[in-house]
Every structure is written in C-alpha cells, then in structure tokens.
C-alpha positions as CSV (number, residue, x, y, z in Angstrom):
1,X,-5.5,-60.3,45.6
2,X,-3.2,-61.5,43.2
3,X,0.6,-61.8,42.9
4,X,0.8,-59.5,40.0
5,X,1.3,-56.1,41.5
6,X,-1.2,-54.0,40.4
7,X,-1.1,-50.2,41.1
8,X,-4.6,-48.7,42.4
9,X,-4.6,-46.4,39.3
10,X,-4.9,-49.9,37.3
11,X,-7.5,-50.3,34.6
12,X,-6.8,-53.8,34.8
13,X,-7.4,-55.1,38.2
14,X,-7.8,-58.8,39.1
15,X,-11.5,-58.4,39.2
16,X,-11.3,-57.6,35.7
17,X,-9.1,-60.0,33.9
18,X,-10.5,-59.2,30.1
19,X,-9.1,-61.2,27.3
20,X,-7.5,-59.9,23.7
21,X,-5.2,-60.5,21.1
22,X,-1.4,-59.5,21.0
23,X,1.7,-59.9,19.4
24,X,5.2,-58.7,20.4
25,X,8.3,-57.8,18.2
26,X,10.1,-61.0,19.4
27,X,7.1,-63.1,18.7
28,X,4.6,-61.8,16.2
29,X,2.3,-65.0,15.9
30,X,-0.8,-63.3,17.2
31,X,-2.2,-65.1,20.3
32,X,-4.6,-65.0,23.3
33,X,-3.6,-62.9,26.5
34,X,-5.3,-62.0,29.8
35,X,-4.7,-57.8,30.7
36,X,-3.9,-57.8,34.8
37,X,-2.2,-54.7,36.1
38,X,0.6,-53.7,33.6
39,X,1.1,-57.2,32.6
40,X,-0.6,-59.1,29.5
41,X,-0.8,-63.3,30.3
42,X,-0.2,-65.2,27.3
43,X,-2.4,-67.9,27.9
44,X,-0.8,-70.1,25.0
45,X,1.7,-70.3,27.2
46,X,-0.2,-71.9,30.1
47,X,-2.5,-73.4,28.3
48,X,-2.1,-76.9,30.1
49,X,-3.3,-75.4,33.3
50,X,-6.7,-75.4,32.4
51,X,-7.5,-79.0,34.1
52,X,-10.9,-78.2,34.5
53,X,-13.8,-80.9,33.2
54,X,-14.8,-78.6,29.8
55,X,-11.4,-76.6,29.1
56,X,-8.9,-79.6,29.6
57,X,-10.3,-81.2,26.2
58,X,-10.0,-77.9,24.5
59,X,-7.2,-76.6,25.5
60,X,-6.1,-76.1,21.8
61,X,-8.3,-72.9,21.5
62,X,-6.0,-70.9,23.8
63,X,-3.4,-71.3,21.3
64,X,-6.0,-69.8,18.6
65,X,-4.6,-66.3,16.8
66,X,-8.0,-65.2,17.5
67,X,-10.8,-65.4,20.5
68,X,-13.7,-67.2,17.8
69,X,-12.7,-70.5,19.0
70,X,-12.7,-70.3,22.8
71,X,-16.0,-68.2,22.6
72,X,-17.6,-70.9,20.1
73,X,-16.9,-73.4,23.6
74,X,-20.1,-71.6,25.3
75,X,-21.2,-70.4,28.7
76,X,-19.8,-73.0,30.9
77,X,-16.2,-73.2,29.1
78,X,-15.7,-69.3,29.5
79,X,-17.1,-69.4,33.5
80,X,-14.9,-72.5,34.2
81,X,-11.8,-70.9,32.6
82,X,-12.1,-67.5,34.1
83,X,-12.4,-69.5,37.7
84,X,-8.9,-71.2,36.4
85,X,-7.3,-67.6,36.0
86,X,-8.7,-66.3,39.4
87,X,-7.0,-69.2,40.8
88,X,-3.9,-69.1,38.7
89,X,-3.3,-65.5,39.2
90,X,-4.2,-65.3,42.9
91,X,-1.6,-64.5,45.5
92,X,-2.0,-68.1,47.6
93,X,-1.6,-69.7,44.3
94,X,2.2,-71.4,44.1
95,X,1.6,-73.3,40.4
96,X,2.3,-70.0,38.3
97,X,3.5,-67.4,40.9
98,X,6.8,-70.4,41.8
99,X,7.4,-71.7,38.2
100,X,10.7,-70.4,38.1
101,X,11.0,-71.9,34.0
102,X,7.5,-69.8,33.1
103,X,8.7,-66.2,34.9
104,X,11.9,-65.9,35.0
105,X,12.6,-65.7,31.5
106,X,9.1,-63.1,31.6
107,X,7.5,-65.9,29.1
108,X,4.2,-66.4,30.7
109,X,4.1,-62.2,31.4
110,X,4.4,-59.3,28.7
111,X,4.3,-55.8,29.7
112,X,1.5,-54.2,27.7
113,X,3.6,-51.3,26.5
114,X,5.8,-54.2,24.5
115,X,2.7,-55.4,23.0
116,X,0.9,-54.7,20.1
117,X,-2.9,-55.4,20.3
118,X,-5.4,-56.7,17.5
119,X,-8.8,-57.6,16.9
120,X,-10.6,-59.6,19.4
121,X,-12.1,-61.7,17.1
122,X,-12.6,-62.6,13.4
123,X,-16.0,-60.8,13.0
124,X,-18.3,-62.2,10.6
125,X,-21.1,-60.0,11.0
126,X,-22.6,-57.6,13.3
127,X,-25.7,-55.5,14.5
128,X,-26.1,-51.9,15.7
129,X,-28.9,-51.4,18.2
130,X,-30.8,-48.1,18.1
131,X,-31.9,-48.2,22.0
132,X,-31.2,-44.8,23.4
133,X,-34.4,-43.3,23.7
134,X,-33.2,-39.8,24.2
135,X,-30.7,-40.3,21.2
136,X,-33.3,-41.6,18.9
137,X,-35.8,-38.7,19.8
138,X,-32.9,-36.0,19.8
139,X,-32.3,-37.4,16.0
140,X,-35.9,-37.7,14.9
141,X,-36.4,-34.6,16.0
142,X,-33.8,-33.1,13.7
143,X,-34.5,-34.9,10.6
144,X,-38.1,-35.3,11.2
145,X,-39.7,-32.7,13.7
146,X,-41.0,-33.0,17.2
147,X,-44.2,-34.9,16.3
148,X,-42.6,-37.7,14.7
149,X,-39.5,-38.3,16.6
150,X,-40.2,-42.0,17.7
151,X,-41.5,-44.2,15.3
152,X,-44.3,-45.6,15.9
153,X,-42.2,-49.3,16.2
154,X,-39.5,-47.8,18.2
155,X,-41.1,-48.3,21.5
156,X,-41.8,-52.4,21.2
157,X,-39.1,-54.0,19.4
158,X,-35.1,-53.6,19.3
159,X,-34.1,-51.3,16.1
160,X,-31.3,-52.0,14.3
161,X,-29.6,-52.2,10.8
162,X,-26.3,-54.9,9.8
163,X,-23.1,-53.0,9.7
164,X,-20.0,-53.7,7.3
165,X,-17.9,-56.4,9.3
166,X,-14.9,-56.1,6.9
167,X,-14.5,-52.0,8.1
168,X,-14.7,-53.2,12.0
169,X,-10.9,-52.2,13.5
170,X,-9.2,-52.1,16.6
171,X,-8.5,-48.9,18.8
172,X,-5.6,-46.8,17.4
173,X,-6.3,-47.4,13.8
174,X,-6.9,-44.3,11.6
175,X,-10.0,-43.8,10.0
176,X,-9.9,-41.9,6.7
177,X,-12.8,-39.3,6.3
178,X,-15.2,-40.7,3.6
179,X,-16.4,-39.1,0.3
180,X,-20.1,-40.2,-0.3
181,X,-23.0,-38.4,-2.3
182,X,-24.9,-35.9,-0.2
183,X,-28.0,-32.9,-0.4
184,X,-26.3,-30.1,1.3
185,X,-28.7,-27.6,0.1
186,X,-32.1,-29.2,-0.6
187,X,-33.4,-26.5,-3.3
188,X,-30.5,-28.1,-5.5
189,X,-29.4,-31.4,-6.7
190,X,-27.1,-33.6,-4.8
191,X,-23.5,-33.5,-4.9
192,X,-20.3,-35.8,-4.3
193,X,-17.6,-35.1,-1.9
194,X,-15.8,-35.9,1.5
195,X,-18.1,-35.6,4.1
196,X,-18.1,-32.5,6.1
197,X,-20.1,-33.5,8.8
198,X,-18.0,-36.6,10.3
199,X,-19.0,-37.6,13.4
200,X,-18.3,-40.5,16.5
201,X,-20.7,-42.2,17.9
202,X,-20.2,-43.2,21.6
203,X,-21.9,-46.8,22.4
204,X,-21.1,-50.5,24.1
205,X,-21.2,-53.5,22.4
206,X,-20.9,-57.3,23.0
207,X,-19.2,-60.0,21.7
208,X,-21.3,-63.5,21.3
209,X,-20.3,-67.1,21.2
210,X,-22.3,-70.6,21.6
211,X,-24.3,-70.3,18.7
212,X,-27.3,-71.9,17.7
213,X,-28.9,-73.8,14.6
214,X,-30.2,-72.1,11.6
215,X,-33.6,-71.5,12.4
216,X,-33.4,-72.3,16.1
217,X,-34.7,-69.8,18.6
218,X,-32.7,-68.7,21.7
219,X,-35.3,-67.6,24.4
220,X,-34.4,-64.4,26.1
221,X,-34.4,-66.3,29.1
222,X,-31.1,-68.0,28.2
223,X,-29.6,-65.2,26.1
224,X,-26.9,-64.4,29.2
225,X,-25.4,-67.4,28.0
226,X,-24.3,-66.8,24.9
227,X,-23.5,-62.8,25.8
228,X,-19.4,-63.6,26.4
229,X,-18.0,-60.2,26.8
230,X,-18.3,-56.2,26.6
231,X,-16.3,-53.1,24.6
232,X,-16.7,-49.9,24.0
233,X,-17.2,-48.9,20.6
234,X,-17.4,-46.1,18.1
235,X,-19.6,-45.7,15.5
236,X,-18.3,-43.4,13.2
237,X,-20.6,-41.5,10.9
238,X,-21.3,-39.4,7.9
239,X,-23.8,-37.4,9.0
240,X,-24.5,-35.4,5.7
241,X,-24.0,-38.7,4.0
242,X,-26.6,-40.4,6.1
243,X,-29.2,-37.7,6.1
244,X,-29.6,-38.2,2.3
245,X,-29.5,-42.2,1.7
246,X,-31.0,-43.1,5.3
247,X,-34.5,-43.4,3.5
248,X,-36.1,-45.3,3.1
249,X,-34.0,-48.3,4.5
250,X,-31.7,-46.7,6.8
251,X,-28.1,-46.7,7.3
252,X,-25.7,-47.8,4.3
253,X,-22.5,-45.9,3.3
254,X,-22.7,-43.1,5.9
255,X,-21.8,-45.8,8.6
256,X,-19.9,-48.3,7.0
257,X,-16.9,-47.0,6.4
258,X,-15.3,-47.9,10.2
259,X,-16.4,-49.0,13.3
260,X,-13.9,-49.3,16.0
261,X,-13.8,-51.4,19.2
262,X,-11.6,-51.8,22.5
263,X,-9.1,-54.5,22.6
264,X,-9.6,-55.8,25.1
265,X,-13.2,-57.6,25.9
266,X,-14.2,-57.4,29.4
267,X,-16.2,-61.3,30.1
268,X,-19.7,-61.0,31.4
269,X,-19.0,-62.6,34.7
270,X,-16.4,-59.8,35.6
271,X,-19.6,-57.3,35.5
272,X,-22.6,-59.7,37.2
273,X,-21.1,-57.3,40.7
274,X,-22.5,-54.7,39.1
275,X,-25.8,-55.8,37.8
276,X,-29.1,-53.5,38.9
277,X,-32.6,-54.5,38.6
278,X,-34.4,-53.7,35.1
279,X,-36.1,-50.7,34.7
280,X,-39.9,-50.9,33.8
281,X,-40.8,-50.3,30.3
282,X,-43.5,-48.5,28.6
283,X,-45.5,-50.3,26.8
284,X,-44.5,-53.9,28.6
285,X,-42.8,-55.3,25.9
286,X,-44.0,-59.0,24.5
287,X,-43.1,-62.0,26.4
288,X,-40.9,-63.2,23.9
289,X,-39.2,-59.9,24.9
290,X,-39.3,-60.0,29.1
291,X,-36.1,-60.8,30.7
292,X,-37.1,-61.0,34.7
293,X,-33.6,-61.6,36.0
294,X,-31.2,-58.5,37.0
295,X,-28.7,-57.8,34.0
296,X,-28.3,-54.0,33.8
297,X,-25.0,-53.0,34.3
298,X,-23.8,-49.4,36.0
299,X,-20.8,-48.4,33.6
300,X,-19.6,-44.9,33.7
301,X,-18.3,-43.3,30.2
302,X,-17.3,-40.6,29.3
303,X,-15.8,-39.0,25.4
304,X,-12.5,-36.3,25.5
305,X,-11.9,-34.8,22.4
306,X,-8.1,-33.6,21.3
307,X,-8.0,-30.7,18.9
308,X,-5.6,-30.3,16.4
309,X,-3.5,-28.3,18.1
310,X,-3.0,-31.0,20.9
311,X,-3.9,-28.6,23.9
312,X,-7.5,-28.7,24.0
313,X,-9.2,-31.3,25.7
314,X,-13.0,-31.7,26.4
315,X,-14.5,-34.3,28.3
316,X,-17.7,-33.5,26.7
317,X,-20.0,-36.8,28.1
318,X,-18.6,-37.2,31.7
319,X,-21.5,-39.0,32.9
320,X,-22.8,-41.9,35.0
321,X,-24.8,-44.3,32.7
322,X,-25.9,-48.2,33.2
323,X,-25.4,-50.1,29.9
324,X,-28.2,-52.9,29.1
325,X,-28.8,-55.6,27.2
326,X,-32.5,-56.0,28.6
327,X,-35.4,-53.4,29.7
328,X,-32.8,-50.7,30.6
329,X,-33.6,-47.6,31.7
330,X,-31.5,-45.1,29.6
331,X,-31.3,-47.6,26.7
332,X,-34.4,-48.5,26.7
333,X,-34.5,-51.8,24.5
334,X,-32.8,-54.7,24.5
335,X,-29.2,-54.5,23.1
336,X,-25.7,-53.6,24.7
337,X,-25.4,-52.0,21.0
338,X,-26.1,-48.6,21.1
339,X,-25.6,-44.6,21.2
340,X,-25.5,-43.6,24.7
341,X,-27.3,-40.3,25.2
342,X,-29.2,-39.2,28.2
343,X,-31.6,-36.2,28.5
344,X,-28.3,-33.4,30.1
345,X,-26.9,-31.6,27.1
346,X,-23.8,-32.3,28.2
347,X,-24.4,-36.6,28.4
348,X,-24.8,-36.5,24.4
349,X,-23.2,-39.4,22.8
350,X,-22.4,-37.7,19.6
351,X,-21.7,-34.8,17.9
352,X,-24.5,-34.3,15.8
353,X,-26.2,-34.1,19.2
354,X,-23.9,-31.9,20.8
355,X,-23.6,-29.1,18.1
356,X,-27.4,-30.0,17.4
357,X,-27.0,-30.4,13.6
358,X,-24.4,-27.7,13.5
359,X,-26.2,-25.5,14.5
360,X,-23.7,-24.7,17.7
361,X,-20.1,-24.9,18.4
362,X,-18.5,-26.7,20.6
363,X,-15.9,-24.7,22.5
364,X,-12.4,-27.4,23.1
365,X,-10.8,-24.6,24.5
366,X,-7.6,-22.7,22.9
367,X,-9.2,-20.8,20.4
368,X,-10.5,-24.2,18.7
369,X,-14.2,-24.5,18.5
370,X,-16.1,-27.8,16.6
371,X,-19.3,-28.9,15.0
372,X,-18.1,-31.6,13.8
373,X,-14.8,-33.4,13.5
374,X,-11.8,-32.4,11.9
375,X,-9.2,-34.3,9.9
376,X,-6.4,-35.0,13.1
377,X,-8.6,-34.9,16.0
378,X,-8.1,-37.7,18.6
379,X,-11.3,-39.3,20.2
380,X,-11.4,-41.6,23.6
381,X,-13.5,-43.6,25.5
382,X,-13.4,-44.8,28.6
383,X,-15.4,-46.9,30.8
384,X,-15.3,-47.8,34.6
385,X,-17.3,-49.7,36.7
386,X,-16.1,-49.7,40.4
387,X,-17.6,-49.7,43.6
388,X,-17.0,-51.2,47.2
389,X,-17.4,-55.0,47.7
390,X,-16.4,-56.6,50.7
391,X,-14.5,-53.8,52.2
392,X,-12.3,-53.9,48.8
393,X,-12.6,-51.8,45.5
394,X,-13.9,-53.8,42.7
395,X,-12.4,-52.0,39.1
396,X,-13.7,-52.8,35.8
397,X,-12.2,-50.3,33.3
398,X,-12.2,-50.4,29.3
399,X,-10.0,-47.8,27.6
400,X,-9.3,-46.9,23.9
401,X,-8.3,-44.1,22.3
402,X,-7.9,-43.7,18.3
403,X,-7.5,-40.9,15.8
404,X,-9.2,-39.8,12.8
C-alpha cells in the first residue's frame, strides 16, 4: 500500500511504478518522473533519497532530461532504485509522505493531466522482431501462397530488420500518411502516391541499457539483465508500399515513416509476478539460443479503433496473450519486438490481417466499414497484467492512444 491514493480503476498502481519523461507549463525542463495513481513523482526532485550503495554515486542521472543515463547504470542500479521507490512511496514510510517542504507546495507530486509526456529515451537505434508465428504465416501466405509461408529460417533464428530511429515518437503524435512508390496493378508499371493501404501494427517492445563492448557477446543466459523495461508499440505500415520494395531485403520506406511507443516504460521487475514457464519449441533452437529460466510474461492487449465520425468504436483484438522475450508460445522466437497475432480471426494484430489484404471489411459500426485506415482515425492500445497475489490485486497497465 502506499500513501498515494490510488483508485482501483488505476493503471498505475504501486506495483507498477513505470518511469517516463515530463514537462509541465510551470516548468518545461524535461525530467524523469515515476506514474503512481493520478500522480507523476519527479524524481529530480528527490533525487538525494537514493542512499543506496550503486544509486547514491549516481544520483546525477535522475536529474537527466532523458532515461539513457539511468538505464546506461545496469541491472543492479535499476533493481536497487525501484526498491528505493517501494520504500519511498509506501504508506509506513514518514521520509516523503511527512516532508511538509517537498508536498505541500505539490513539488515532489504532479498530477498527470498537468503534464505533458515525451520520449522515454534518446533512441539511437532499434530492431523489429518478426516472432509471431501466426502473423508471419498469415502474411506469407498472402504475398507468397500457402506452401511457402515460413521461410525456411524462420523457425531457428530471431527475424528482424533495423528500423528508422529518428521517425520513433511518443503516444499522441500524429503520423502523416506517406506517399511512396507502389504496384497496384501488377500487369502495369509502378506508380507514385500516398499509400492507400496504411495500416498499424500492434506489438511490445523493450527498452535496453548496460551495454556491452564492440564485439563482446552477451549470453542469453544474462540477457534479463540488460532487458530494463516494456511498451507497447505501433508499427505503422504501408502496406502497398511494402509489398513492392520488401524484396529482396525486406522492409525500408513502407515502415519507416513512424513508429510510436508508450510513455511510460513499465521496469522488468514490476512484471517477474507474472512470468510463466517457456513454451517448448519446434525445432529446439541452438544453445546459444536456450533460455531455461521462466521469463514469459501474461499481458493482455487489446486494439479499439475510432472512426471518423467519433461514434464507432471496435475493440477488434480483445484478447489474452503472453508477451516473450524467450521460447514463447504465441511469439515464438526470442524478442519482446513483435506483431502480436494469434490463430482467432478476431486476435489479429493488424489490419492487413483483419481485412485479409482487403479483401474484407471491417464493420466499426455507424455506417463506417474499413480495410484499411483512414486519414482521422484514432488507434489505442492497451495492456494489463493483473492477477491475485497475496490476497491483493497486482495491476500492471500500459496505455496509449494516438491519431493518424
């Protein structure tokens, strides 16, 4: 329990405590804050309560505009300061709840609705996973038929391509439709255009942090510790974009015109409650590959679409999934990264799935039907994990919603 009330609707209980980046209109320096019930801790401000033996000589990176810094300070750093805020925040805890200088004049504590949230992180690179196997077989199948849905790599090592760092944005930013070259009719020659076939993408990914040498290894083994936190993400595409440039080296400028991400990044220690035991893999993957310990995660996501006209609503991929970094069963491979689809129709995690290459429409209700989407409609994902420990309801929820 902590001091902080926290309604039992709350996405942000004290279980959860995931970090981001805010600013306020009275202070717009960009800092480091801790989401608990309605409230965002600016951990700037308290910065010289972490006494512990790792964070009291680094203090300094909680008064960082961005999260790079205190995720650079590796495994023990971020487990040793989350303890800190479980103690700081608890409701037997006098040294923040009493400090009459810190509340009263609501500078440790901003509500959320005064804030305005940014990147996580200054995001030098990153790497989109291809480890649903019922996603990549659903999209093999329509580009490449039934007999060669999987490739014949697919099965044994983790799938991926580098996406465009500098288009990566935080929930709520608008994403412009892109214009690209494209084969719409494949008995003529291609033409130029905004895409038509604009799609999301529903998918996890992780931040990382305690890196590693040029050209040394990390084994799997020890890969938890460098894994510091989880958000949902959407990978927008262009699908008729994509179809014609993905060969024969994949994905370029059908996927790298924006990427968005959650604000707030939910640490890897808030989800270890909810880790399951791998599922077994077929083919048994190469030792460099085998991860024995338990780190597949039951997270439940689910997409709503808004229409145009602002009354439809579909909550098209309300489904229970568990999110992997390892030997996961609906993943499959080995990366949080990825398109979440499972086998139901309805637990597609895009639209190119759902309206099968266009081939269906989507009904959102109100006369408005979809293939794919339109210039104004409002995607969101959400993601809970909850479930009863010690007599008590342990919440970990990610929200974002953003517009097109």
């Amino acid at each position: 329990m902590s001091f902080i009330k926290i309604d039992a609707t709350s996405d942000f209980s004290f279980h959860n405590l995931p970090y981001g980046i805010f600013s306020t209109a009275d202070n717009p320096k960009s800092r480091i804050g801790v989401a608990i019930g309605d409230q965002i801790l600016d951990l700037s401000v308290i910065k010289s309560l972490f006494q512990g033996p790792v964070m009291s000589k680094h203090q300094d990176v909680l008064d960082q505009p961005t999260l790079n810094a205190f995720m650079a300070l590796g495994y023990q750093a971020w487990r040793e300061a989350r303890q800190t805020l479980q103690v700081l925040l608890s409701a037997t805890e006098s040294t923040l709840r009493d400090d009459v200088s810190l509340r009263s004049r609501s500078v440790a504590f901003v509500h959320q609705s005064a804030a305005t949230m940014h990147l996580p992180a200054d995001i030098g690179d990153y790497t989109d996973f291809y480890s649903s196997r019922d996603h990549a077989t659903n999209v093999g199948i329509m580009f490449r038929g039934k007999e060669n849905a999987l490739m014949p790599n697919w099965l044994r090592l983790p799938v991926g391509y580098h996406g465009r760092a500098s288009s990566v944005v935080v929930s709520g930013t608008p994403i412009r439709r892109p214009s690209g070259q494209m084969r719409p009719d494949q008995t003529k020659p291609p033409v130029f255009g905004p895409s038509k076939q604009l799609d999301m993408e529903l998918e996890m990914a992780f931040f990382v942090g305690g890196g590693n040498q040029l050209g040394q290894h990390i084994p799997i083994k020890n890969a938890h510790e460098h894994i510091f936190g989880m958000v949902l993400m959407n990978d927008w595409s262009a699908r008729d974009i994509q179809a014609w440039e993905y060969v024969p080296l994949g994905p370029f400028l059908g996927k790298n015109f924006g990427t968005t991400i959650s604000p707030w990044v939910v640490p890897m220690e808030a989800l270890l409650p909810f880790a399951e035991p791998n599922p077994v893999q077929d083919p048994e993957p190469l030792p460099y590959l085998t991860h024995h310990d338990a780190y597949t995660f039951n997270i439940n996501l689910f997409v709503s679409l808004t229409g145009t006209n602002k009354s439809s609503f579909l909550q098209a991929l309300l489904c229970c999934l568990t999110i992997s970094k390892v030997q996961y069963e609906k993943m499959y491979l080995h990366s949080f990264v990825n398109t979440v689809s499972q086998q139901d129709p309805e637990s597609f995690g895009s639209m190119l799935e759902l309206s099968w290459r266009g081939s269906k429409s989507i009904d959102l209700g109100g006369g408005e039907t979809r293939t794919f989407l339109k210039d104004g409609d409002e995607v969101t994902i959400t993601g809970t994990a909850a479930r009863p420990l010690n007599n008590s309801l342990r919440n970990i929820q990610y929200n974002m919603a953003f517009k097109i």
